[in-house]
N, C-alpha and C positions, 0 to 999 in steps of 0.2 A: 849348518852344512853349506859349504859353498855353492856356487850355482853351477859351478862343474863339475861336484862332485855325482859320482853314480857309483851304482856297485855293476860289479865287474861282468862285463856281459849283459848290464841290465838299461832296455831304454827307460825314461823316465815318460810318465803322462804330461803332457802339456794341457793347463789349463788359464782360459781366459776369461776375465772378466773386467767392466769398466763401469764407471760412473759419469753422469752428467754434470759439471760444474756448477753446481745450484747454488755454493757457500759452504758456510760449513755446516757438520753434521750433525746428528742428534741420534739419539739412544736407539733409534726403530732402525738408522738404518746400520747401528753397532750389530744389536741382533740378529735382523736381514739380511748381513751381509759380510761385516767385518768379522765380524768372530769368526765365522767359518774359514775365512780369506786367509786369516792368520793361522788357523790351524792345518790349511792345505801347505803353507808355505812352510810348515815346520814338519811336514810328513815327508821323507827324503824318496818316495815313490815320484814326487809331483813336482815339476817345473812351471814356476806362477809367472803369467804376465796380467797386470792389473793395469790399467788405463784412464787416463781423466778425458771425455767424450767430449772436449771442443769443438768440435766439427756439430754431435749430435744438438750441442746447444743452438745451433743457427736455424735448426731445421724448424724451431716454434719462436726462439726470440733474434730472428735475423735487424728488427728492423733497431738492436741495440744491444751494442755488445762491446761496451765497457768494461761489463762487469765481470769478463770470463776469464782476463789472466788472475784478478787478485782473487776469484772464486777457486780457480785451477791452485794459488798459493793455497789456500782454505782447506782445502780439499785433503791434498797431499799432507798437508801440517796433520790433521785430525787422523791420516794414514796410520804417521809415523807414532803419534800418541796412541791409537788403537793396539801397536803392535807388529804395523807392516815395518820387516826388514828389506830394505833394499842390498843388502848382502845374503837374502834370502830367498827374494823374488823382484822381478821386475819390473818399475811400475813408471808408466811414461805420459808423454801429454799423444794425442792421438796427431794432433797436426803438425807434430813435428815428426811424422813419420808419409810423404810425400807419397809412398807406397798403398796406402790405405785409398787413393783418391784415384790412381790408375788401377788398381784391384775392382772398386766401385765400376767402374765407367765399364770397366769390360765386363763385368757381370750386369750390369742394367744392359747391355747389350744383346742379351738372353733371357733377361729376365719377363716372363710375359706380364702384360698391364693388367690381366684381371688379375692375378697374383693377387697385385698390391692394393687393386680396389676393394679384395676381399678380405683384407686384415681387418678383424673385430675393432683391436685398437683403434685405427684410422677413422672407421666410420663411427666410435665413441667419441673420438675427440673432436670431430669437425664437428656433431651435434651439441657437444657439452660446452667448447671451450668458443664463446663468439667476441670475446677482448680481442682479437687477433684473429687477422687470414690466412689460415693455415691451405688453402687453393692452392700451395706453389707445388713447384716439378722435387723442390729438398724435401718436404714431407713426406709427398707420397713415397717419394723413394728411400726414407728414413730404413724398412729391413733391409734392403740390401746393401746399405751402408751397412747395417750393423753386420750383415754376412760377413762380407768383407774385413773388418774389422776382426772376426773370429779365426776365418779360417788363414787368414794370414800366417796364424803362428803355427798352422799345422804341417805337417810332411808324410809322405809318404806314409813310413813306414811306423810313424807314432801316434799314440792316439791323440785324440782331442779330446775337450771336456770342457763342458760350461755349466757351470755351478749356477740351479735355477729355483725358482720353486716351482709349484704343479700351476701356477697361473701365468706361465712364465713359457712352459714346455712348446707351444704351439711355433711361438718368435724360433724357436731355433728348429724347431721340423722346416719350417719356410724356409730357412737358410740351409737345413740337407736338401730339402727340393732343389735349390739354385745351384747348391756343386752339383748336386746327379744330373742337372741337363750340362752344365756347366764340363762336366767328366766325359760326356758322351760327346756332345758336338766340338773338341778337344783335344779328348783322351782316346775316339775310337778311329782306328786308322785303318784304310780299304788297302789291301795290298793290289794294285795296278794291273796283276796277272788277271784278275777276275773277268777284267774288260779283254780280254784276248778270245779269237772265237773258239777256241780249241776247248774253253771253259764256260760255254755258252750253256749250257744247260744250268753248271751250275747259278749263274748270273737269272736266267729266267727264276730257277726254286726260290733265290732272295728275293728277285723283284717282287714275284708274283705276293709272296708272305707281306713285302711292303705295300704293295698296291696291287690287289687283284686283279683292276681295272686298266690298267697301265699296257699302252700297246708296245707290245717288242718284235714290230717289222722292225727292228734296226740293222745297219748294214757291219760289215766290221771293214775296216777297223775303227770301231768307237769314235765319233767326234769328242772331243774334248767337252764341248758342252753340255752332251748327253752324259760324258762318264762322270763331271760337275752336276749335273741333276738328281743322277742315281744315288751319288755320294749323299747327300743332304738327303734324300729320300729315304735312306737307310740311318741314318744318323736322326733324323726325330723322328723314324720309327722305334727308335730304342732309345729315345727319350722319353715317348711317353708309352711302352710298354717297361720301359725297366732294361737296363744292359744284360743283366741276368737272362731275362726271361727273352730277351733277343736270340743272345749266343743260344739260349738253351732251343729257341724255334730254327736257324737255322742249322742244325745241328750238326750235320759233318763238314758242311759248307763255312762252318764257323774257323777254319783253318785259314778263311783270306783276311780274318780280319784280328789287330792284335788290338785290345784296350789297356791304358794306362792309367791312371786314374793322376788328373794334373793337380788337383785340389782333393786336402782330407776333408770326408764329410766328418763334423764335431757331432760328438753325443751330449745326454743331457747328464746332468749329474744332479739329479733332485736332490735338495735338500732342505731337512727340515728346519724350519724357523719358528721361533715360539709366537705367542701370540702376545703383541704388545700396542695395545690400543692408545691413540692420544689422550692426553684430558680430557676430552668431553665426550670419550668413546669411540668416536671414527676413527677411520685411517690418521695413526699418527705425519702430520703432515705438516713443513713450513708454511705454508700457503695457506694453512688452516687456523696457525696460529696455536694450538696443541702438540707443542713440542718441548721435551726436554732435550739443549745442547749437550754435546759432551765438552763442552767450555761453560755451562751454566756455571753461576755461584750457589755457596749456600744457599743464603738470603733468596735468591730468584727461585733456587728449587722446593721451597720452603712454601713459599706466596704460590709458585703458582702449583705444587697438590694437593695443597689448603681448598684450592678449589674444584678438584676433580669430581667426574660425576661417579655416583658408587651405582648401587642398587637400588632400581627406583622404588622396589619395595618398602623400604625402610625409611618411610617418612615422617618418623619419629624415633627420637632414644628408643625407645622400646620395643618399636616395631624388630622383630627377627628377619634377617636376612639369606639373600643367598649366596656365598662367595664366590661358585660358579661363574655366575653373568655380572661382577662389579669388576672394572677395570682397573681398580687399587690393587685386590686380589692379585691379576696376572701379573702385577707390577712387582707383589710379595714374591713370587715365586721364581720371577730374575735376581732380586738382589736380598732376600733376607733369610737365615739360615730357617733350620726345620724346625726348633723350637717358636720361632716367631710366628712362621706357616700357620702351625696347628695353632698356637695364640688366635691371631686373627680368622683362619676359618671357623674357631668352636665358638668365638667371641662374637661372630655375624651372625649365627645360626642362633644363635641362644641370646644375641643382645646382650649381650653380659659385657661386650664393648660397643661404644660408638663410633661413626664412621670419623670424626675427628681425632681421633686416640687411633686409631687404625692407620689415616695416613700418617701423621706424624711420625709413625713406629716404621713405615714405608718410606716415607723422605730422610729416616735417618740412616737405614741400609740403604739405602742409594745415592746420599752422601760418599760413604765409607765406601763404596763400590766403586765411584768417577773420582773421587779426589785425586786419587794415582794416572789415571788419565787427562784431569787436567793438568796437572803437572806437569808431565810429559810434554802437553800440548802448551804449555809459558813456556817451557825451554824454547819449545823449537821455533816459538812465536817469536823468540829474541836472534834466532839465525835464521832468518829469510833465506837467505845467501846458500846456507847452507843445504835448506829445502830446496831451492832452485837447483843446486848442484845435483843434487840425488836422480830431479826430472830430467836431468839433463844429460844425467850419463846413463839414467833407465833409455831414454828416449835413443841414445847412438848403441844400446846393447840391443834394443828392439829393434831396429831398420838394421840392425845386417842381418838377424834374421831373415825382414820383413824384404831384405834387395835380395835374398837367397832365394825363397819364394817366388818371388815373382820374375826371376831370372827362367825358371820354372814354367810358368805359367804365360810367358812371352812365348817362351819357344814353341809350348803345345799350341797357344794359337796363331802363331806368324810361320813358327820353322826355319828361322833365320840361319840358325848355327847349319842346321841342315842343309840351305841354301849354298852359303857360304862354302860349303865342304866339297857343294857338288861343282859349284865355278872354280876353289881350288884342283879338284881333280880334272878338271875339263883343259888347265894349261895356266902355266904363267899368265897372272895380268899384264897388259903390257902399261908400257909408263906413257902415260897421259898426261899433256901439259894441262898447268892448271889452268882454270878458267874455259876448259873446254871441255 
């Protein structure tokens, strides 16, 4: 379906999701990730935009970065092999969308600093990771880049969506917190009348709700200053009560003030991922060196589940196993039909096979499972040109969204057009030589 298509009357969900330019990919993060990716872009409910996180690369390997266009190629190429259509969804480089970097700055403008000293992540990486000085102002600020990066592709009146797992859900709670102060101090607009004295009671019932302590010998008519203090008074009182739970305390008095919301908050869209352990059991991971590519060869996938760890039980032929807790096992159940399955669960339990007869019967359905995806990925590995083209026209279909937005989001915070409208109706500009 095209990317314009919709049924009649019907908004479509917008959902986002991006990756780090690490190179290319391997099977954990097919599972993890791309499977689903392809199946959202093929569900005509859902308009995908998918992104390569050049920016996020800087925030841990700033001090080299070489390696991030021909990673950014990698990337995309392994996309297109997985199944991503780019006549089906959108998929761009992130720093070629300028919008993403003025979206950032004005949200770290609101953003408060224990926020971001509170992120679990943060304080695991600065203890785990000591090759590198992650101290700088780009890490810590790493969520609300990625806010930004989210809610970019949201509006109004459609939803949002970001495809996560359950260890995942917390990063994007942080990023609803940053639009709801982000909506209120923004989105919530005092209508002017309140400050008039003819409306002085009502003005004390909000003060009072926002600051009980707050003295209101004030004279009328209102200094500006004062009516600029009150304002901010009232605006991160309802940032950190809740907009709702604001309007719903001032209650008839809630008629001075309209809210608009300038930013959609995104929701999470859990989802599940199976469980695919590296060769040697941990987190399948590059860096670990327990990885199967989806560019692997035979020969390579051959050698390296010849050496995977199984079941430590079974330290002998004879020894009975449990297929449960061996990591060959989870690997049966991605890529080899039902008759294999039961083959190798009844064969571990009963010894009646060994763990070397077991991969092998594993590396040959996982053969047959990526060959068609490597495929895919030598074609495209011979059109650079034409992978480049794909990010290139994702990357100009993304920034009009991404200048629509924030065309949006200038106005809730400056009020320019509004400016603008009110010097138009005040009189002809006059004409002013230049230089003066």
């Amino acid at each position: 379906m095209p990317l314009s298509a919709k049924s009649a009357g019907e908004k479509r969900k917008r959902v986002l999701s991006g990756m780090r330019p690490t190179g290319r990919l391997h099977i954990g993060h097919y599972f993890g990730a791309l499977q689903n990716w392809v199946r959202l872009q093929n569900d005509p409910q859902y308009e995908c935009f998918y992104f390569i996180a050049d920016w996020h690369a800087l925030t841990t390997d700033y001090a080299d970065t070489l390696f991030v266009a021909q990673n950014t190629i990698e990337i995309a190429t392994d996309w297109l092999a997985a199944g991503l259509d780019p006549d089906k969804s959108t998929f761009f480089v992130q720093s070629q969308i300028p919008e993403h970097a003025e979206l950032n700055l004005l949200l770290q403008m609101i953003t408060p600093l224990g926020w971001l000293e509170r992120v679990p992540t943060y304080k695991e990486a600065l203890e785990n990771i000591t090759n590198k000085d992650l101290h700088t102002f780009g890490f810590l600020g790493y969520p609300v880049l990625q806010t930004a990066d989210i809610v970019m592709y949201g509006e109004p009146e459609t939803e949002l969506v970001v495809p996560v797992g359950e260890d995942q859900k917390a990063h994007v709670e942080l990023g609803r917190e940053i639009v709801r102060r982000m909506n209120v101090f923004y989105g919530l607009n005092v209508n002017p009348k309140v400050f008039l004295k003819e409306n002085d009671h009502a003005l004390r019932q909000i003060t009072s709700y926002c600051e009980p302590h707050l003295p209101s010998d004030w004279k009328y008519p209102l200094e500006p200053g004062i009516q600029t203090f009150l304002i901010g008074k009232f605006r991160s009182t309802a940032a950190e009560d809740g907009i709702n739970n604001f309007l719903e305390t001032v209650g008839k008095f809630g008629n001075f003030f309209r809210w608009e919301a300038v930013l959609r908050e995104p929701e999470v869209m859990l989802t599940h991922t199976p469980r695919i352990p590296g060769l040697d059991g941990r987190k399948m991971s590059k860096s670990y060196g327990n990885a199967i590519m989806l560019s692997e060869s035979d020969e390579e996938i051959r050698k390296k589940t010849k050496v995977m760890v199984t079941d430590p039980a079974r330290k002998r032929r004879t020894d009975p196993g449990d297929p449960d807790v061996c990591p060959v096992f989870d690997w049966h159940k991605l890529f080899s039909p039902a008759e294999t399955l039961a083959w190798s669960a009844n064969g571990c339990r009963t010894a009646g096979i060994g763990c070397i007869e077991c991969k092998a019967a594993m590396a040959d359905n996982l053969i047959k499972w990526i060959e068609p995806v490597r495929q895919r990925r030598q074609d495209y590995e011979q059109q650079p040109q034409q992978v480049l083209e794909y990010l290139d026209v994702g990357s100009k279909r993304a920034r009009m969204v991404a200048q629509q937005t924030m065309d949006r989001v200038r106005e809730g915070v400056f009020h320019w057009s509004e400016k603008r409208g009110e010097i138009g109706r005040s009189g002809q500009a006059k004409n002013i030589p230049a230089g003066r």
